[in-house]
PyMOL commands that place a pseudoatom at each C-alpha (Angstrom):
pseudoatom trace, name=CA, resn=UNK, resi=1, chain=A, elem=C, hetatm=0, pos=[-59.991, -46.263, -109.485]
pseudoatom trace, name=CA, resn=UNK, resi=2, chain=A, elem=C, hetatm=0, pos=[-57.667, -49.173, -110.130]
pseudoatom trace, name=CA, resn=UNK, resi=3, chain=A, elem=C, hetatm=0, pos=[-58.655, -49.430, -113.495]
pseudoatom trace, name=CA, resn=UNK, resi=4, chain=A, elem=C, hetatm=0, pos=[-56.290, -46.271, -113.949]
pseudoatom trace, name=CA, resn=UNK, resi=5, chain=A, elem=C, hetatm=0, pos=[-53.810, -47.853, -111.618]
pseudoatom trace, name=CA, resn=UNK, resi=6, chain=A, elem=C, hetatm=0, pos=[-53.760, -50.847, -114.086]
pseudoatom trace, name=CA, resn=UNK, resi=7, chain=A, elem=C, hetatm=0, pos=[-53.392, -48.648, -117.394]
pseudoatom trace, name=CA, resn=UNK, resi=8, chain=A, elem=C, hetatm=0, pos=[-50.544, -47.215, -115.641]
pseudoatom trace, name=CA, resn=UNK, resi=9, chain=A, elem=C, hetatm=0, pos=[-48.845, -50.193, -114.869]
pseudoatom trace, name=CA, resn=UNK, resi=10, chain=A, elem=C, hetatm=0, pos=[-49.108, -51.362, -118.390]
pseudoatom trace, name=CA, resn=UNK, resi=11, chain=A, elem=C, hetatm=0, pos=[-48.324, -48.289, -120.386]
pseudoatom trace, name=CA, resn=UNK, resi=12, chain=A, elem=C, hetatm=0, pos=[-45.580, -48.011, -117.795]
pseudoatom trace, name=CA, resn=UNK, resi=13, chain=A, elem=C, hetatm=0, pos=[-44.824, -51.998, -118.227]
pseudoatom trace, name=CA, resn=UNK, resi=14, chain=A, elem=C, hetatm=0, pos=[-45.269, -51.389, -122.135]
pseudoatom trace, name=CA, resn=UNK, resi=15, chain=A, elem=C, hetatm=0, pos=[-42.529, -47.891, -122.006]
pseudoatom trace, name=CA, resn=UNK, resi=16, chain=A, elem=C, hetatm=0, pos=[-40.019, -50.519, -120.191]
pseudoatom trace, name=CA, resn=UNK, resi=17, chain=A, elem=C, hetatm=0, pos=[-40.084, -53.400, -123.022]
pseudoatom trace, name=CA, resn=UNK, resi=18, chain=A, elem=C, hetatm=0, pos=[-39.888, -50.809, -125.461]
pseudoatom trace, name=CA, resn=UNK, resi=19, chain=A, elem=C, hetatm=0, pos=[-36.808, -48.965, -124.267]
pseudoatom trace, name=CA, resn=UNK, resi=20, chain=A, elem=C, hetatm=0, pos=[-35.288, -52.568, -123.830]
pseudoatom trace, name=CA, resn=UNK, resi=21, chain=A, elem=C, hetatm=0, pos=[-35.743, -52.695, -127.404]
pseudoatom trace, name=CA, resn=UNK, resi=22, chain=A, elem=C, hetatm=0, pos=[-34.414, -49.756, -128.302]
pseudoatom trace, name=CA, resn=UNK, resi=23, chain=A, elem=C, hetatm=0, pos=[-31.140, -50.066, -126.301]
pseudoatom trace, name=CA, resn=UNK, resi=24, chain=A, elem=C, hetatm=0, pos=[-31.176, -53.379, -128.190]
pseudoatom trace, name=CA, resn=UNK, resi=25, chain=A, elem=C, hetatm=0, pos=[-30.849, -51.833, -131.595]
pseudoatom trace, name=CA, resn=UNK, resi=26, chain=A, elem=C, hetatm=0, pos=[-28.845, -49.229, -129.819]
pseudoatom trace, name=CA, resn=UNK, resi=27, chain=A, elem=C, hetatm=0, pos=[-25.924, -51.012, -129.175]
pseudoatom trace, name=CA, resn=UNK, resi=28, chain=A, elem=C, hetatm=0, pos=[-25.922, -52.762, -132.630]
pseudoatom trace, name=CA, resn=UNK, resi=29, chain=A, elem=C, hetatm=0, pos=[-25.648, -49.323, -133.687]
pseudoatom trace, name=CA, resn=UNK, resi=30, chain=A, elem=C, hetatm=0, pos=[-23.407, -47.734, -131.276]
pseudoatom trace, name=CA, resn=UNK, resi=31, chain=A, elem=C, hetatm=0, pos=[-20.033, -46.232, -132.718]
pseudoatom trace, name=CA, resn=UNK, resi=32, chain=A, elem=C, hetatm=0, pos=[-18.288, -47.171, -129.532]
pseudoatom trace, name=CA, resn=UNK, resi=33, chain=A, elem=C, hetatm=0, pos=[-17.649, -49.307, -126.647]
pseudoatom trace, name=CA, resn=UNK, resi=34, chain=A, elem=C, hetatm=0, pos=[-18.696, -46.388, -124.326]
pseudoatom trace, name=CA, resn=UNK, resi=35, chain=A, elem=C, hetatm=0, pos=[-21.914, -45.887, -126.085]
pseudoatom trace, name=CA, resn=UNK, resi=36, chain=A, elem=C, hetatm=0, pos=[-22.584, -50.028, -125.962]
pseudoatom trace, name=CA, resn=UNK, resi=37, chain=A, elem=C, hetatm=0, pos=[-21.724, -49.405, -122.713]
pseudoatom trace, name=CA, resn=UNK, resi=38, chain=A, elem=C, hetatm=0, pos=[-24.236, -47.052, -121.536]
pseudoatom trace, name=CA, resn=UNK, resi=39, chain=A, elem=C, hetatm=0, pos=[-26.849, -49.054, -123.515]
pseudoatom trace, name=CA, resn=UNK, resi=40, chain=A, elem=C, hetatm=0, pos=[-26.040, -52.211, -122.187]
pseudoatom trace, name=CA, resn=UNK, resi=41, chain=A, elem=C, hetatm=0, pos=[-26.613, -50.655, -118.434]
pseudoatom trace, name=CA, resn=UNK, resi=42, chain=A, elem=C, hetatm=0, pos=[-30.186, -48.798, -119.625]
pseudoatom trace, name=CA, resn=UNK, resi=43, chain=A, elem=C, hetatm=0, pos=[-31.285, -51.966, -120.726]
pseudoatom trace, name=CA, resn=UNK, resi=44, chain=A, elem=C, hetatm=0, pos=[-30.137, -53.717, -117.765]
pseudoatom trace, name=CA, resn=UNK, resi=45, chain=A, elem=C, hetatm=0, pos=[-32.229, -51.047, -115.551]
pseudoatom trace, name=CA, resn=UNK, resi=46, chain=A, elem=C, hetatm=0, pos=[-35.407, -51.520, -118.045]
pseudoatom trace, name=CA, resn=UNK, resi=47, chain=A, elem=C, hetatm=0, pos=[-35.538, -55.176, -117.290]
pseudoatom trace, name=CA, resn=UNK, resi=48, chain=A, elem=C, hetatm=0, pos=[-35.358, -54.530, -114.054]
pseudoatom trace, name=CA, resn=UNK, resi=49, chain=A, elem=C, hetatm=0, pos=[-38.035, -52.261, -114.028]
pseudoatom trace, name=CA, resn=UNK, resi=50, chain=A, elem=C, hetatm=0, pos=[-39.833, -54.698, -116.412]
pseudoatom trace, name=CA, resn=UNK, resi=51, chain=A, elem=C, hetatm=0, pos=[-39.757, -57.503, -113.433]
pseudoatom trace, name=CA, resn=UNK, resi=52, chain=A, elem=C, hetatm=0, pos=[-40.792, -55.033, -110.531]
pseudoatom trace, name=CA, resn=UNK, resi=53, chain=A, elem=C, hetatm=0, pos=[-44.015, -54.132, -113.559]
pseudoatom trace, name=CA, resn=UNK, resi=54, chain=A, elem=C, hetatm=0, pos=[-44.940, -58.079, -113.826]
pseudoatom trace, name=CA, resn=UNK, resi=55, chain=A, elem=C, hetatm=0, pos=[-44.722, -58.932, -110.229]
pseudoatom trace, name=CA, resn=UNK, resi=56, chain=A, elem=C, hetatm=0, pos=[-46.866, -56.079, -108.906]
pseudoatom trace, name=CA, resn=UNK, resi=57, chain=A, elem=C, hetatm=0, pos=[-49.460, -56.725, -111.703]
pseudoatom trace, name=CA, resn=UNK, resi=58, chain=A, elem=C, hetatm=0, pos=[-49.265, -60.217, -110.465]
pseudoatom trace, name=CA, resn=UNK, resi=59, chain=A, elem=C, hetatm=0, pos=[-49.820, -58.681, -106.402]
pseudoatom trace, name=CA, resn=UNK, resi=60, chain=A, elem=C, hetatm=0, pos=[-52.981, -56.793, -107.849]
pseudoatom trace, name=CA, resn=UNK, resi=61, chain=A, elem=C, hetatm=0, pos=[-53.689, -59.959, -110.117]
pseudoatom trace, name=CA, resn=UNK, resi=62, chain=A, elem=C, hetatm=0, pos=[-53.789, -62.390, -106.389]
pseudoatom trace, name=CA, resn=UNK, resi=63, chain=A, elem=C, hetatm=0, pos=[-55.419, -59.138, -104.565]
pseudoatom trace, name=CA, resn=UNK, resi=64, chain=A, elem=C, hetatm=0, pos=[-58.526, -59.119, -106.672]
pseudoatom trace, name=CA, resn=UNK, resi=65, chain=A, elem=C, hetatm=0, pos=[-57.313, -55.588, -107.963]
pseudoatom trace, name=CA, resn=UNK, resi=66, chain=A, elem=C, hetatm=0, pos=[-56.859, -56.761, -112.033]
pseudoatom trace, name=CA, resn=UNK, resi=67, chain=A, elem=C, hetatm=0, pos=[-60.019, -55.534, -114.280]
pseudoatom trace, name=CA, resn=UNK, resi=68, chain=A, elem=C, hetatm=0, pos=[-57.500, -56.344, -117.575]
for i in range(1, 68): cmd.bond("trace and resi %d" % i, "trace and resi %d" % (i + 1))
show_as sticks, trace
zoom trace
């Protein structure tokens, strides 16, 4: 069972640095300080999301819980 658990933690972890990525290009691309805006608080979200990912792998990692 936490096989599954751990897939979801890295597609979920994978979805994250993507999306920081995107908002990345985003803002390069933006029209508008309102648009740079919004991407520049997504982004800010995804790596936070990104560092809650990493430290719970790292709780499963020190729990014996990590088949990966």
């Amino acid at each position: 069972m936490t096989e599954k658990f751990n897939a979801n933690l890295l597609k979920a972890l994978e979805s994250a640095q993507d999306a920081v990525e995107n908002c990345r290009q985003a803002m390069v691309d933006a029209n508008d300080e309102s648009c740079r805006a919004m991407y520049s608080a997504i982004k800010r979200d995804c790596e936070k999301h990104i560092q809650m990912l990493k430290s719970e792998i790292d709780l499963h990692k020190d729990q014996d819980k990590w088949d990966h």
